[in-house]
C-alpha positions as CSV (number, residue, x, y, z in Angstrom):
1,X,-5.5,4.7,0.7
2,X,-5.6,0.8,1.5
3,X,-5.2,1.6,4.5
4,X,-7.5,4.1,5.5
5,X,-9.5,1.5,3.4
6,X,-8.5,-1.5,5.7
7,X,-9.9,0.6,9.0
8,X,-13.0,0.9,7.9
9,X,-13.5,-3.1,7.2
10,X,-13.1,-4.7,11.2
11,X,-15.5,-5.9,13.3
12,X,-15.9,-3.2,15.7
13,X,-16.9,-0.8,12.5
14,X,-19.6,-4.0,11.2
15,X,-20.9,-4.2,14.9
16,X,-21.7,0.0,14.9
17,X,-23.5,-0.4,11.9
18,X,-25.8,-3.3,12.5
19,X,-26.5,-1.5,16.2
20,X,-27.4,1.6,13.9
21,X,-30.0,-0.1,11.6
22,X,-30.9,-2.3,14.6
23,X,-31.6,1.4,16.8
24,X,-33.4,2.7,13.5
25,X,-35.7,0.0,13.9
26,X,-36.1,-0.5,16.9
27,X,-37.4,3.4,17.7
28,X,-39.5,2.8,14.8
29,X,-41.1,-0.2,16.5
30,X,-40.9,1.0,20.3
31,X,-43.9,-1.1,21.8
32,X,-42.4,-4.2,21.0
33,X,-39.5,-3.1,23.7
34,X,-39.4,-4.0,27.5
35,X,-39.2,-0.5,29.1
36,X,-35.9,-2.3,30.9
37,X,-34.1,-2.0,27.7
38,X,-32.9,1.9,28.6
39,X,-30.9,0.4,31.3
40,X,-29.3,-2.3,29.6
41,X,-26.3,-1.0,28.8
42,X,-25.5,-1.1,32.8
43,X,-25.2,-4.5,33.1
44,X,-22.7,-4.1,30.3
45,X,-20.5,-1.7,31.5
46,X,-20.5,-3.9,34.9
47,X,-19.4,-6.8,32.6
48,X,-16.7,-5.2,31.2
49,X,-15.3,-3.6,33.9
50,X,-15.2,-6.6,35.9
51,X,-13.3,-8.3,32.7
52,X,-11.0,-5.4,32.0
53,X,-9.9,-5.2,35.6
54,X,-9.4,-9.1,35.5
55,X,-7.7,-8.9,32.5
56,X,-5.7,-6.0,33.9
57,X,-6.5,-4.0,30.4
58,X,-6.8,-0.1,32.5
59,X,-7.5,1.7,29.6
60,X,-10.2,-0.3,28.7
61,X,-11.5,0.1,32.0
62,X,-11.4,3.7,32.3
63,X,-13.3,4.4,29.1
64,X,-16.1,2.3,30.5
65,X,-16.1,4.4,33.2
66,X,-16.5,7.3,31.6
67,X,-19.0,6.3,29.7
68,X,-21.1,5.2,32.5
69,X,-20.8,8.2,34.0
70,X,-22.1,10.2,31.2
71,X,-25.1,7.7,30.8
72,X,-26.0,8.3,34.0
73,X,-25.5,12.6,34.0
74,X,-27.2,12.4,31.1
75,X,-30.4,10.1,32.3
76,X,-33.8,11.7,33.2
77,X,-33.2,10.2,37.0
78,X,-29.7,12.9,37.0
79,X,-32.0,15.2,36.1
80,X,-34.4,14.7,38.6
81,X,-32.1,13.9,41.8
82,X,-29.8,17.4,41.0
83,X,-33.4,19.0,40.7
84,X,-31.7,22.4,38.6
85,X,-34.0,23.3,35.8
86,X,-31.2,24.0,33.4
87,X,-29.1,20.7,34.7
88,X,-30.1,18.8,31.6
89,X,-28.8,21.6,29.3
90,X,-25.3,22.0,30.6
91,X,-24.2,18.4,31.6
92,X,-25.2,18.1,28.1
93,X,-22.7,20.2,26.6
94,X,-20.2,19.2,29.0
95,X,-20.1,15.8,28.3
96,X,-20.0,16.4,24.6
97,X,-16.5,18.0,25.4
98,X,-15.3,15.9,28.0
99,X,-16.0,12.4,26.7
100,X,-14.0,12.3,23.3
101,X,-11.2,14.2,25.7
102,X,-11.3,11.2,27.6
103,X,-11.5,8.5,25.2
104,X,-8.6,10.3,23.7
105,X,-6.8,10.2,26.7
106,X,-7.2,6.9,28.1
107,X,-6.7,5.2,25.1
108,X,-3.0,6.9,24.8
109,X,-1.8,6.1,28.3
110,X,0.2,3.1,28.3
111,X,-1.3,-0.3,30.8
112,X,0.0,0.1,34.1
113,X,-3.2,-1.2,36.5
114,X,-5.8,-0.1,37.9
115,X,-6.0,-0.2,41.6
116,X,-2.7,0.7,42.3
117,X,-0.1,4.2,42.2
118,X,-0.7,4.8,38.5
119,X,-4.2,3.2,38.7
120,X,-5.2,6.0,41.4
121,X,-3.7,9.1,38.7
122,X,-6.4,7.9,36.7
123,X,-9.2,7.9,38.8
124,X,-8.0,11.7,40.0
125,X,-8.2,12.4,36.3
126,X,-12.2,12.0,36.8
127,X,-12.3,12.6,40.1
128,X,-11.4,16.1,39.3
129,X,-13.8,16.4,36.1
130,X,-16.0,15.5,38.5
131,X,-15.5,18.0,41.2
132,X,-15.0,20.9,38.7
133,X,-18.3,20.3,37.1
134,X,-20.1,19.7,40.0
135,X,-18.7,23.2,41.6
136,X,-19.7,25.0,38.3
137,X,-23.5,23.9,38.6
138,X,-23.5,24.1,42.8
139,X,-22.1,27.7,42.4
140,X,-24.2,28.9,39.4
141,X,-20.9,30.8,37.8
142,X,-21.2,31.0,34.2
143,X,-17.6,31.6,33.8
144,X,-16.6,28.1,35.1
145,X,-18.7,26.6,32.3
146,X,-18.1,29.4,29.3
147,X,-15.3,27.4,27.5
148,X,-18.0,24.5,27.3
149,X,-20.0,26.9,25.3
150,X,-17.7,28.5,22.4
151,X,-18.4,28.5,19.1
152,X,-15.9,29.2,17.1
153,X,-17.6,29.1,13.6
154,X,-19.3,32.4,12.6
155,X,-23.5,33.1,13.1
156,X,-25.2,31.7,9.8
157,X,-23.5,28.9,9.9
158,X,-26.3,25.9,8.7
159,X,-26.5,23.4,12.3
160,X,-27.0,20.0,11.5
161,X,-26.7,18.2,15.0
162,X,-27.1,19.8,18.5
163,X,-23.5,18.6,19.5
164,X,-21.9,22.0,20.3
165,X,-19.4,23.4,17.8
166,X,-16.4,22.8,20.0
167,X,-17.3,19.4,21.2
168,X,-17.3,18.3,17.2
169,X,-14.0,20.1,17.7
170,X,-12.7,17.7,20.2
171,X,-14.4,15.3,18.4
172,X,-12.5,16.0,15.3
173,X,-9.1,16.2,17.3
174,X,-9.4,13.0,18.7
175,X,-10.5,11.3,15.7
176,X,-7.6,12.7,13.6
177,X,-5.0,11.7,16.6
178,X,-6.4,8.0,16.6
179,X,-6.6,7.7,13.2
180,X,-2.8,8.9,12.8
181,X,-1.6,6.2,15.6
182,X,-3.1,3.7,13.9
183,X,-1.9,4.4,10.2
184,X,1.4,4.5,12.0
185,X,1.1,1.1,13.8
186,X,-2.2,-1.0,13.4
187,X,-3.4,-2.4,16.5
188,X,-7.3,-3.4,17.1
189,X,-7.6,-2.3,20.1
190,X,-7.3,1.3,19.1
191,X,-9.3,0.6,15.9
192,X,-12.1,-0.6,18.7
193,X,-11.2,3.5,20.1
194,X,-12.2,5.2,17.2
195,X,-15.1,3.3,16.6
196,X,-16.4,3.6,20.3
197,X,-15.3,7.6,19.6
198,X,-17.9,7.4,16.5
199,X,-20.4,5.5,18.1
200,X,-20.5,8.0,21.2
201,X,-20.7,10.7,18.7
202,X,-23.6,9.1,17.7
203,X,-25.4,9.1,20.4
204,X,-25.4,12.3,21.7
205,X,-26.1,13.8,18.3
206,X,-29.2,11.4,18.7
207,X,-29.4,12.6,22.6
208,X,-32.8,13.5,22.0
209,X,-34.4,10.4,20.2
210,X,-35.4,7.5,22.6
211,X,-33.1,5.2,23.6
212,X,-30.2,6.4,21.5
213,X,-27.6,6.8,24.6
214,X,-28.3,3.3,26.3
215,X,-27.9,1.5,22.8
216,X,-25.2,3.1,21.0
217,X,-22.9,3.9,24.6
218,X,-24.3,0.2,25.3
219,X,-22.5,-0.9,21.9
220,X,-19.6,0.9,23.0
221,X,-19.1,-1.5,26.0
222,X,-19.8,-4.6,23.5
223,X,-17.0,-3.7,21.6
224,X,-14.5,-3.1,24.7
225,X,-15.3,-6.5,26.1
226,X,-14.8,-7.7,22.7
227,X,-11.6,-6.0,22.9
228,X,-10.5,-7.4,26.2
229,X,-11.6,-10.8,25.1
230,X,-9.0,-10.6,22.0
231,X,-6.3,-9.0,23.7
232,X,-6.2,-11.9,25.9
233,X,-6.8,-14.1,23.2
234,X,-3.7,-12.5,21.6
235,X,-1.6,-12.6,24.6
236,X,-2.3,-16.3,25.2
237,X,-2.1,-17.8,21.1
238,X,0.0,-14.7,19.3
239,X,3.9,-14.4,19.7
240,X,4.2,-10.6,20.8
241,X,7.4,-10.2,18.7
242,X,6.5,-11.8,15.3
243,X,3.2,-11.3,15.3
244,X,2.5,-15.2,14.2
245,X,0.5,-18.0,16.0
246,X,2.6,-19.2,19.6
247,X,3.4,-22.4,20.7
248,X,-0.3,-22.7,22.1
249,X,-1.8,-21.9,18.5
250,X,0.4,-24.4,17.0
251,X,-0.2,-27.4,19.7
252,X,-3.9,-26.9,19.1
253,X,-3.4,-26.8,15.0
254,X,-1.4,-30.2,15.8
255,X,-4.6,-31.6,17.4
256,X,-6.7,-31.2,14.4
257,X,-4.6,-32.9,12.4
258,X,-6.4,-35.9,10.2
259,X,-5.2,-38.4,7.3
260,X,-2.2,-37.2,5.7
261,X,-0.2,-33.8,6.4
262,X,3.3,-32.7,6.1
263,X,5.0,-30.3,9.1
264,X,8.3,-28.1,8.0
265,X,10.7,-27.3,11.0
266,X,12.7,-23.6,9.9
267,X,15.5,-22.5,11.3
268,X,17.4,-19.2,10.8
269,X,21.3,-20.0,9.6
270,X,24.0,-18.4,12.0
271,X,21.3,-16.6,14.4
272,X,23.3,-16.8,17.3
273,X,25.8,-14.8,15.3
274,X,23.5,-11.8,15.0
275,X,22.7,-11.3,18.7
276,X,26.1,-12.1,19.1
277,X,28.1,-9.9,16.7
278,X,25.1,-6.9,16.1
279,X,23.0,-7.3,19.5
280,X,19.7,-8.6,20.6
281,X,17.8,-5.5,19.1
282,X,19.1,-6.4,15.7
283,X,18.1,-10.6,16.5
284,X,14.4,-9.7,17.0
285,X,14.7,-7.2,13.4
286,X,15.8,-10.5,11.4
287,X,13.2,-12.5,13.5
288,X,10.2,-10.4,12.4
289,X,11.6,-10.1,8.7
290,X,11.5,-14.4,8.7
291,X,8.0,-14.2,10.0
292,X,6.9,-11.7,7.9
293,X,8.3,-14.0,5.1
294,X,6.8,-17.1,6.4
295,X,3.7,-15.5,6.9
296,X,2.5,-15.6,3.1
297,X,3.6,-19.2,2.8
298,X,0.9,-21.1,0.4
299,X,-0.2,-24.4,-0.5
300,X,-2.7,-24.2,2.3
301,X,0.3,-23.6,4.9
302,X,0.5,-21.9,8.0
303,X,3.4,-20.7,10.4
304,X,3.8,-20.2,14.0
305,X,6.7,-19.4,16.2
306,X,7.9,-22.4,17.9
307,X,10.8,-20.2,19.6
308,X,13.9,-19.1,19.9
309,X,14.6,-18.6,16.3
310,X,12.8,-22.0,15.2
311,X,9.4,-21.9,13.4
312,X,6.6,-24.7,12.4
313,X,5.0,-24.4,9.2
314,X,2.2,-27.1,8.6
315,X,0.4,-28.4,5.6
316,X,-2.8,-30.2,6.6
317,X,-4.0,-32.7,3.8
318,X,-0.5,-32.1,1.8
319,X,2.0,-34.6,0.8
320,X,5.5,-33.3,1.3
321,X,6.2,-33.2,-2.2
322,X,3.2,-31.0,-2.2
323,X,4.8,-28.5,0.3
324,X,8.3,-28.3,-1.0
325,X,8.0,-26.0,-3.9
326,X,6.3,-23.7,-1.1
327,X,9.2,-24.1,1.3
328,X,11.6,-23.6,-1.5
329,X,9.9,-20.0,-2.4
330,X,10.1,-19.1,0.7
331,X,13.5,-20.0,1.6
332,X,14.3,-18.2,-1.9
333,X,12.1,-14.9,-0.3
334,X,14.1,-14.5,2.9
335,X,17.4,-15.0,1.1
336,X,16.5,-12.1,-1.3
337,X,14.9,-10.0,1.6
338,X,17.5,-7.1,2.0
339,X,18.2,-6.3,5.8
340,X,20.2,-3.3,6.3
341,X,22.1,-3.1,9.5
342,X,22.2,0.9,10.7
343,X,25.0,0.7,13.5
344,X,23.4,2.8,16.5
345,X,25.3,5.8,17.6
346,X,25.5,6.5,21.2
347,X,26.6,10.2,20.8
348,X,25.2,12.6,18.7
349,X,27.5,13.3,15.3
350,X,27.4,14.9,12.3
351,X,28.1,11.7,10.5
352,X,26.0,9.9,8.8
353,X,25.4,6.3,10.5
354,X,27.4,3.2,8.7
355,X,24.6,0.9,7.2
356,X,25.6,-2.9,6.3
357,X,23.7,-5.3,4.2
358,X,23.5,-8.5,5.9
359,X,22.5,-12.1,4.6
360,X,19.3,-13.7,6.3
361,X,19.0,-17.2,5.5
362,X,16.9,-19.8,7.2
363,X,17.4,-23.8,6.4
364,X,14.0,-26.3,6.2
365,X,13.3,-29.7,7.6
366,X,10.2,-31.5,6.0
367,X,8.3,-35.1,6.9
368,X,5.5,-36.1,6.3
369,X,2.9,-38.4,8.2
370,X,3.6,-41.9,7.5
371,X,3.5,-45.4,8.9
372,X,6.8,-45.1,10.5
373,X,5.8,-41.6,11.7
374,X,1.9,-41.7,13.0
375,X,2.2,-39.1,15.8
376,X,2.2,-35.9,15.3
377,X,5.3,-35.8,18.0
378,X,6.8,-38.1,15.8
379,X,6.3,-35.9,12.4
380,X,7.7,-33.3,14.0
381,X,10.9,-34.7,15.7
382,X,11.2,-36.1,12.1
383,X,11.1,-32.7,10.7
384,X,13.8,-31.7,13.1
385,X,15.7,-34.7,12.2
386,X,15.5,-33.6,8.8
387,X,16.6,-29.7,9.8
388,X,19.5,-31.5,11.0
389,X,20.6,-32.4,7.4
390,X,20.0,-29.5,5.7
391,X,22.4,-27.5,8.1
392,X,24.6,-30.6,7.5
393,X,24.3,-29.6,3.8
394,X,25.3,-26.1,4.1
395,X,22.5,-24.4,5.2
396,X,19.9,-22.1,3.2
397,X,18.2,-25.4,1.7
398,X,15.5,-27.7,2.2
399,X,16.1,-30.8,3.4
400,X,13.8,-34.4,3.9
């Protein structure tokens, strides 16, 4: 239930819902608006593609797209260009279908660019939405356009939105689908999915109050460039394999540094031994279960992957007999984290696979900022010093 709980808490979900009361007000309040505000959402979509191609981020450019095309198909100018009475009506309940279809789908494909081999199978992908709709309407053959018009629930049935009965179908599968990816894995760029998936829901359930499409497809593309913005962020400050702060993150954090602070150098005992003896697959299991130890370090702490199998915890304005007991929980905390070591079979046997219990230990260096050591540089290479000694000691301690 936490988390369900937790999805429901981000940004992207906090931005929908002030765009919501903002759009409640603002159609309340409609002459103090700049007619230009309907087409404001096209600057953004032209912003984020631009960024998300830049960023090489495909999926993220290929829900823009969409959604700029459906802003447009859906505009009174459509409307008027095509110059077919009953236009309005069927693009209508095409999108409805088409565009969770599409979220779904491009959010699922994996990042492989955008103008290039795999880049082109995605623009065929709406290339031929685009051709199939637009032969259905040029033609005027109801059967092209019938499954866009089911409805699966029985006559009676109360309506409370004009979304058609299998679009909230689609809308349903695709919400489900997302949901279950992310309950599996967390990742905020596919929380930023669903909540674009809601927020498009939104507005065509809305289609028919003023301004609803431009501001709640236009707070779609917020919250993609928002998205692009932090996957880069992420990429450039975020170790991809532990999950904590990089190198970058941590030279930064050095630079604030003020008055007194102490800096912990970790090492993990005998890593060399793991790749070594179990494989690399099993080295990047023991380095995610130290992070995920070192990540709850307290006393005002904070960790980041200094690399290989080394890590940098400091303690702004802490002495380092402040920040030993810390270190010494969580050396205590790895050394009592059980890893189990499944041996992987190559063929498939009725046995079950051998599991071993292997020992994870990590040894601690601590200094401190002092008159022999002003520099952060010099803390640090201190700290190390002091690694030095613990592993001198026997390893799985802390050492000054």
């Amino acid at each position: 239930m936490a988390k369900i709980m937790s999805l429901f808490t981000t940004i992207p979900v906090g931005l929908l819902l002030i765009m919501g009361i903002a759009y409640s007000y603002l159609t309340m309040n409609n002459y103090l608006l700049p007619a230009t505000i309907e087409n404001f959402a096209y600057g953004i979509y032209g912003i984020g593609l631009v960024l998300s191609w830049w960023f090489n981020r495909s999926r993220i450019f290929f829900i823009i797209t969409t959604l700029a095309i459906s802003q447009v198909a859906l505009s009174d100018l459509a409307v008027t260009v095509i110059g077919i009475p009953a236009f309005s009506k069927i693009i209508y309940s095409v999108i409805c279908i088409l565009l969770p279809l599409n979220i779904l789908v491009f959010s699922l494909i994996k990042e492989r660019g955008i103008f290039n081999f795999w880049g082109l199978g995605r623009f065929s992908i709406i290339g031929s939405q685009l051709f199939y709709i637009a032969l259905a309407i040029t033609s005027n053959d109801d059967t092209l356009l019938s499954f866009f018009y089911l409805e699966p629930l029985p006559a009676g049935v109360a309506v409370i939105t004009a979304v058609p009965q299998s679009a909230l179908a689609a809308y349903s599968v695709a919400g489900v689908l997302l949901v279950r990816k992310q309950l599996r894995q967390y990742s905020s760029l596919d929380n930023t999915f669903s909540v674009v998936l809601v927020g498009s829901l939104l507005a065509l359930h809305l289609k028919t109050e003023p301004l609803a499409i431009p501001i709640f497809f236009g707070t779609a593309g917020i919250l993609l460039i928002m998205a692009v913005i932090r996957d880069s962020y992420s990429m450039a400050y975020l170790d991809e394999l532990t999950g904590l702060p990089a190198r970058r993150a941590l030279k930064e954090e050095l630079m604030k540094l003020r008055g007194e602070y102490t800096i912990a150098m970790v090492d993990i005992d005998f890593f060399k031994k793991f790749n070594d003896t179990y494989g690399h697959d099993t080295g990047d299991e023991v380095l995610r279960l130290v992070a995920a130890v070192l990540k709850k370090v307290e006393g005002g702490g904070k960790a980041f992957r200094y690399g290989g199998e080394e890590f940098t915890i400091v303690f702004p304005y802490t002495t380092s007999a402040e920040a030993i007991p810390h270190l010494e929980k969580l050396r205590m905390a790895v050394a009592k984290t059980p890893y189990a070591y499944q041996k992987r079979q190559v063929k498939k046997t009725k046995r079950k696979p051998s599991v071993k219990q292997l020992s994870v230990t990590i040894s601690i260096g601590v200094a401190e900022r002092s008159e022999k050591h002003k520099q952060t540089d010099e803390v640090i290479k201190a700290a190390d010093t002091a690694l030095y000694r613990a592993k001198e000691k026997g390893r799985n301690c802390v050492s000054k």
